[in-house]
N, C-alpha and C positions, 0 to 999 in steps of 0.2 A: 181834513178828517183827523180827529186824534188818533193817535194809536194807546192800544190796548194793552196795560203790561199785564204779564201774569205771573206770578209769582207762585212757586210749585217748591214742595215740602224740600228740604236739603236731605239727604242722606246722611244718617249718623253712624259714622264709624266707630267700634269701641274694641280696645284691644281687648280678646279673651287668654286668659291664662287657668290650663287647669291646677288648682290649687295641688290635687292630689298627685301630681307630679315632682313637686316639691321634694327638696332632702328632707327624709325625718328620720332616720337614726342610722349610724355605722356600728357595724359588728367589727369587733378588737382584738387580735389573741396574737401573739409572739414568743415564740421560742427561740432562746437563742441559738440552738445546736439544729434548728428543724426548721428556721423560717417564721412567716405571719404578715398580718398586714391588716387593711382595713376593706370591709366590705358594706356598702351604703346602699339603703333600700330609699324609697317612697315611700308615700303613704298608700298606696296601695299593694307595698310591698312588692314590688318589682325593685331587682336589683339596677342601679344606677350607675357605679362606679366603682374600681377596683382599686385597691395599690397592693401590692405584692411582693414580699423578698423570701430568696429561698435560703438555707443553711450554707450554702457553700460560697457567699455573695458577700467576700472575706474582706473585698477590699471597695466596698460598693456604700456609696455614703446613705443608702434607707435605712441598712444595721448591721450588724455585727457577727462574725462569725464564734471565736472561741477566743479572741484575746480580747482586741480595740477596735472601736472603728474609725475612719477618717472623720467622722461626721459627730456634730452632738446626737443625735438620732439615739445611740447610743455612746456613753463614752464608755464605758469599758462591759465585760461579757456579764450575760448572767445578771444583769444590775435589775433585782423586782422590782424597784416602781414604773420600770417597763415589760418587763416578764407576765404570764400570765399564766406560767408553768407548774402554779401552787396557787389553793385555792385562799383567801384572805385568813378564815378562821380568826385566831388570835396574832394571827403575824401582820408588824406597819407594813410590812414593806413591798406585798403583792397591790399596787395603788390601783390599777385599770379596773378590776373588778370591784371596787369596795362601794356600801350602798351607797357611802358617804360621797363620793366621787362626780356625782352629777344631780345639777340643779338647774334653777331658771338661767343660767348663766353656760351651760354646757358640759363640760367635764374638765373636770379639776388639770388633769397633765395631758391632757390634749385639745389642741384645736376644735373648733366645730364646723364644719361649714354654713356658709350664708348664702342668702342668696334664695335664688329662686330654681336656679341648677347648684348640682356639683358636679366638680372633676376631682376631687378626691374627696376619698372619707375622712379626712382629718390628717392633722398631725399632730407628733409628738412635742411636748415643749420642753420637756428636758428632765432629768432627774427627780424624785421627791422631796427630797433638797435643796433645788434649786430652782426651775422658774414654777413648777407647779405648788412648790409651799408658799409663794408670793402671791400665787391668783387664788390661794384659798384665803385671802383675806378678804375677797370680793365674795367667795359662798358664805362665808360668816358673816358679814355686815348687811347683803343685801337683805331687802326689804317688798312685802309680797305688793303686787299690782295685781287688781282682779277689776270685773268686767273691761279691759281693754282690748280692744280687738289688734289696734300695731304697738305689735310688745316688741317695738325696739330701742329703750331705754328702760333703765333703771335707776333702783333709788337706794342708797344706801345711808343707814347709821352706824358708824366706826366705835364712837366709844362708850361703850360698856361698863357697868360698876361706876361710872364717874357721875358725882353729885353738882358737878358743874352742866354748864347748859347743854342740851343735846345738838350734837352737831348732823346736820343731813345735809346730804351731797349729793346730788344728779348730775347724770350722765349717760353714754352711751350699754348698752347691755353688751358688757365686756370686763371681765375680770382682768384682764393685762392692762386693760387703759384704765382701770381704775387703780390698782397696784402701782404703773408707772406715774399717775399724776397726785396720786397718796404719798407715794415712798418721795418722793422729789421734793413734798410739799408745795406744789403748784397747782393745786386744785381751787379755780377762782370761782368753779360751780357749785357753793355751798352758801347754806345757812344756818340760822341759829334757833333753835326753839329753848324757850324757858322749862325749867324741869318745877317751879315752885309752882305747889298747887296743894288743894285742902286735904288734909289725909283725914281718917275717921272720927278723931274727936274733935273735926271740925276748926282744928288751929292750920294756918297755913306752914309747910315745912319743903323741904328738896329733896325730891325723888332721885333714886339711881336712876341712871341711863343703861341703855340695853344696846346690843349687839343687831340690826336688822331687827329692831322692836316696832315698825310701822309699818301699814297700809293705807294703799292706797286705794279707792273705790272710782272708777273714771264716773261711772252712772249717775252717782248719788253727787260726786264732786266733792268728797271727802277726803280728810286723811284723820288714821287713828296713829295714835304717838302712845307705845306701851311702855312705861313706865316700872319698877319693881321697888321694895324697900329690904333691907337688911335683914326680914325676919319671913322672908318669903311673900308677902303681898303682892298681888298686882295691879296696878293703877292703872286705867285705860284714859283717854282724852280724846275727843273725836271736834276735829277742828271742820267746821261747814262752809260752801261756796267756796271750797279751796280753787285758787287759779291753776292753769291746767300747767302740771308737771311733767307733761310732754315737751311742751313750748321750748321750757326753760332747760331743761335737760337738750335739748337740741340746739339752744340758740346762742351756744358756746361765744361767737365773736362778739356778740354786743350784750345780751341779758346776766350775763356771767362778772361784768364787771359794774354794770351799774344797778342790776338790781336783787342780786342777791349777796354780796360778799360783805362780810366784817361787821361786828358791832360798832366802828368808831366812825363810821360815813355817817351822814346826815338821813336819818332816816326815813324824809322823804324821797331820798334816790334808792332805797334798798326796800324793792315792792314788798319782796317774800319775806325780809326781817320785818318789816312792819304788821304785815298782815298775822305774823306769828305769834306777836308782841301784845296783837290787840286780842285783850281776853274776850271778847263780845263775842268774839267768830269761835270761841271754841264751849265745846260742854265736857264735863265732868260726870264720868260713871263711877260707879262706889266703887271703891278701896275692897277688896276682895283678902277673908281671911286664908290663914294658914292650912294647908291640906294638911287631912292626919297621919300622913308618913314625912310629915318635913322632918324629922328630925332625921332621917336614913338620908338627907341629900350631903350632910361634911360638910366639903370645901370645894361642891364642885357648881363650878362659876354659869356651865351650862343651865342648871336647874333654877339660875335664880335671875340670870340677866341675859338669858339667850330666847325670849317669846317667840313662837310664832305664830303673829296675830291676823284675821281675817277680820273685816268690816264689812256685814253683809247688807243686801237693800233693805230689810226692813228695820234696821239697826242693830239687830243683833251683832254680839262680838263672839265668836268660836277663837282659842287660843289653843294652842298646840304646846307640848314642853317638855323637851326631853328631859329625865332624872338619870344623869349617867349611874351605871351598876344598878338599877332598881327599875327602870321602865319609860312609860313617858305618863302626861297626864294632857285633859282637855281641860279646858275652864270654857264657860257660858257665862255671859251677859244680856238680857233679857232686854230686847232695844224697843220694846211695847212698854215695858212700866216707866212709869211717872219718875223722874229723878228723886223728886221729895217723899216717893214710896217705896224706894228699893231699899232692900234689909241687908243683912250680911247673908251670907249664901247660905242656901239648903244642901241639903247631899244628893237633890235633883237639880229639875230644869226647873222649877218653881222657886222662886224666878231666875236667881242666878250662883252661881259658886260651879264648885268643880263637879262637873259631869261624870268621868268617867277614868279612874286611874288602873294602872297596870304596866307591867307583869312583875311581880318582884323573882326575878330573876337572878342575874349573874352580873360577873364584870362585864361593864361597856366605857367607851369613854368619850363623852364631848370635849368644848374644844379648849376648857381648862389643859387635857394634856396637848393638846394641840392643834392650831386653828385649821388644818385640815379635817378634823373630826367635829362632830355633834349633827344638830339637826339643819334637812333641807326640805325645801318646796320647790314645786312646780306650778303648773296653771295650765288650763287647757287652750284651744287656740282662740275660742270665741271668749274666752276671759270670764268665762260664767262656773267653770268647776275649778277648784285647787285643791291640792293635796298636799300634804306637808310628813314628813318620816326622820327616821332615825334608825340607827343599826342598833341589835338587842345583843350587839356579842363584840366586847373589847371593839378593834379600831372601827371596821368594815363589813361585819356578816349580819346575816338576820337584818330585821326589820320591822319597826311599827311603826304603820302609817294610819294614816285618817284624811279621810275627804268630804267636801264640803259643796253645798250648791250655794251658791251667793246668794240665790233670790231670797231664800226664806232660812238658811242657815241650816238645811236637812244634813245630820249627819252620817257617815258611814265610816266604820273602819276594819283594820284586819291587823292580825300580828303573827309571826313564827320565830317560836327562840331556836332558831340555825345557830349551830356554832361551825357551821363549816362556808357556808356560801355567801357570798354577797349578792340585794337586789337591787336592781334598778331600774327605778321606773324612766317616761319617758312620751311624751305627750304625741295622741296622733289623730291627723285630720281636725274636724269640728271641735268634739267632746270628745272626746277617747282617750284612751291612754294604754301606753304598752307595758311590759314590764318584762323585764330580764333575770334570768336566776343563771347564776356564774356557774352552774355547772359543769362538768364535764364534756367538750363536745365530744372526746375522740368515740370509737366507734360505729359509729355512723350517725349519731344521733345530733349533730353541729350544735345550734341555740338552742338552749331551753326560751322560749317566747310566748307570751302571751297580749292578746289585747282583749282592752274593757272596756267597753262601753257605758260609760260614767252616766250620761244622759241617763240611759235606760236602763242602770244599776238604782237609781235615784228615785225612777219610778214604782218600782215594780219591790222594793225592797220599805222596811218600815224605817221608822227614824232609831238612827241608833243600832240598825243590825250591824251582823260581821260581814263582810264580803272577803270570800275566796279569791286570791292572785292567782293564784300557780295552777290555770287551766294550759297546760304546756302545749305547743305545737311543735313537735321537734321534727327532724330529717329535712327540715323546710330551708333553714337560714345555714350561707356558711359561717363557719366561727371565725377563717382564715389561717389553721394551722391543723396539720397533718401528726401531730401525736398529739396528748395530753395538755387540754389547756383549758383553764377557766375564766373565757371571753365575756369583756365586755362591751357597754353601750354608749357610745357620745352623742347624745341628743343634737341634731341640728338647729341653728336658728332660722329659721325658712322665714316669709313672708306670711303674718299669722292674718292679717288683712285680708288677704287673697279668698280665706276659707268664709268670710262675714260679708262680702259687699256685690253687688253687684256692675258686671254682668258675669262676673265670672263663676259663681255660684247659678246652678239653673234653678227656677222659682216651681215646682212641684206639687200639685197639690195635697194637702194632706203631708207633707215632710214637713 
């Protein structure tokens, strides 16, 4: 008699992780006569982790009592690009709070955490002279990534104003490993893109290169390469079926030397130089004229070669730009019309030119005075909203920001010319996003804190409104310091995947 097998369903184990558990942002404040330290929420705002020193903690390497400390932590008393005991205003040197201070990359003089837990909120990396004016060459170059769900690489363009070819460079999302493998010169994770392309009357000529002038779109499989010219123009390029920049950004020991590095290999072993080279894979949007406050930009490098450019699904291009002392501007490129029907721009959205300029205000300054200053972005964690700002007051105060939906390029923005505070926004859960104002905690009042819900700011709002930041929830967060102090935010880099896939997300209906 045969025997009968039967074969019965396996059991599928799949590990759950709640996303919302995750580090997403530490609160920062230090005094040096009084203590501080760092305090790290969730995304559901539960606090997570602590680290703590108090004033009298003279000889204790976290920091400093009223001379030196053993430790870099702090080298000597009182030193503000660690202080947070004044609030930025017009002064470089309160750095923790300033808006400029945090981007897709974390915060400028401190640590971020990683990860999927933390055991601390962060650390100090040292002076504003010293390791944190190194990793703000990483907030300057980098370059925006939108709909990507594992935002854990990045992409950068270094050189700016330069009429020679544009260099891009992938790698890890980390300002220190890019600063250490820049500064060294042993960066084998780059390539070369051509800047010669047709400018308006139609002769081919060599565009300047920009600072973090690209995007990248995971969904569509794009990248945009922003270009600028000598008299304000802006030249977009949107290169199609780009190979995934993930890969290559991660696959350091083999793809870094044979298929991205140098113009003088053979360039059938250099994928991404080829694929760069070949004009077939790319298209050409119109040469964009002169907005009519060019002439108030001077000499300042931020307004002409620092974009920040978005490449959205239905082709639209949203550009962001800071004018230091004068405000910022948006530009629009209309990704529905015909190539061979776009004009030079209107003073609307029909079809493309500069959207929306403002605030002539006061002194601000990008990163012409210094590359820790000008403009940053973020991105939310499903890679579907990004925002991009700039301080409206000298190094670090005030703010004008604008945000973006990628599907279809809906705009929103907001601005306040502060000359006392620094903001910082700060990405949370899904869609959302937080936002910090360096005020005051003492009194009982700790963070000024708010979040927004971008999703459903996006919907409920028309194209082009303002949207209000500063809905504060104060007495909630601590700032970590016991007198006067104007704390700020280190964005963590969590696992942004977590928040998009399953099982770890529960399926809802109607969410």
């Amino acid at each position: 008699m045969a025997r009968r097998l039967t074969i019965t369903d396996t059991a599928l184990q799949q590990k759950t992780i709640n996303p919302y558990s995750q580090p997403c942002f530490t609160a920062y404040a230090m005094n040096h006569s009084h203590g501080g330290g760092y305090y790290q929420y969730d995304h559901n705002f539960n606090i997570i982790a602590t680290t703590h020193g108090n004033g009298s903690d003279r000889y204790g390497s976290f920091r400093t009592y009223s001379t030196t400390a053993s430790e870099f932590f702090e080298s000597t008393s009182s030193y503000q690009s660690v202080q947070t005991n004044n609030n930025p205003s017009s002064n470089s040197g309160y750095y923790a709070s300033f808006t400029t201070a945090v981007g897709y990359l974390g915060h400028m003089s401190h640590s971020s955490p990683g990860g999927q837990s933390g055991n601390d909120g962060g650390w100090n990396i040292s002076g504003r002279d010293n390791g944190s004016s190194y990793r703000a060459f990483g907030f300057r170059d980098v370059c925006p990534i939108v709909n990507e769900t594992h935002q854990d690489y990045a992409i950068f363009v270094p050189n700016g104003g330069s009429q020679t070819k544009q260099e891009l460079i992938l790698g890890g999302r980390s300002a220190t490993q890019y600063n250490m493998l820049r500064h060294n010169n042993t960066y084998t994770g780059r390539t070369y893109i051509p800047n010669t392309w047709t400018d308006r009357s139609g002769s081919s000529k060599n565009f300047h290169t920009t600072h973090g002038g690209c995007c990248y779109n995971k969904k569509t499989n794009q990248l945009l390469v922003m270009y600028s010219t000598s008299d304000g123009r802006w030249k977009p390029v949107v290169y199609n079926n780009c190979p995934d920049l993930r890969h290559f950004a991660h696959d350091a020991s083999k793809q870094y030397t044979t298929a991205m590095v140098g113009e003088n290999q053979d360039a059938n072993d250099n994928l991404l130089y080829e694929y760069f080279h070949n004009t077939a894979n790319a298209t050409e949007y119109q040469e964009l004229n002169t907005w009519t406050g060019y002439n108030q930009l001077g000499s300042a490098e931020e307004a002409r070669y620092r974009p920040v450019p978005v490449l959205c699904d239905n082709g639209d291009i949203i550009c962001y730009n800071m004018v230091p002392s004068w405000g910022f501007t948006i530009w629009k490129w209309d990704g529905t019309t015909k190539e061979q029907d776009r004009t030079q721009p209107s003073s609307g959205l029909n079809p493309n030119g500069e959207y929306w300029h403002g605030q002539s205000w006061t002194t601000c300054y990008g990163y012409e005075q210094g590359r820790q200053y000008g403009a940053r972005w973020q991105v939310s964690s499903d890679g579907k909203y990004f925002w991009a700002y700039c301080p409206s007051y000298y190094y670090g105060s005030g703010i004008y920001w604008m945000a973006v939906r990628i599907s279809d390029g809906k705009i929103l923005w907001y601005y306040t010319n502060d000359s006392s505070y620094g903001f910082q926004p700060f990405p949370i859960g899904v869609s959302s996003m937080g936002f910090n104002g360096s005020i005051n905690t003492d009194g009982g009042a700790g963070m000024y804190i708010a979040a927004v819900d971008i999703a459903y700011e996006m919907e409920r709002k028309n194209y082009g409104d303002q949207l209000n930041l500063q809905n504060w929830l104060t007495q909630n967060f601590e700032g970590g310091c016991d007198t006067t102090a104007y704390a700020g935010i280190i964005p963590a880099k969590y696992d942004t995947s977590l928040f998009c896939s399953e099982p770890n997300m529960p399926n809802i209906a109607g969410l």
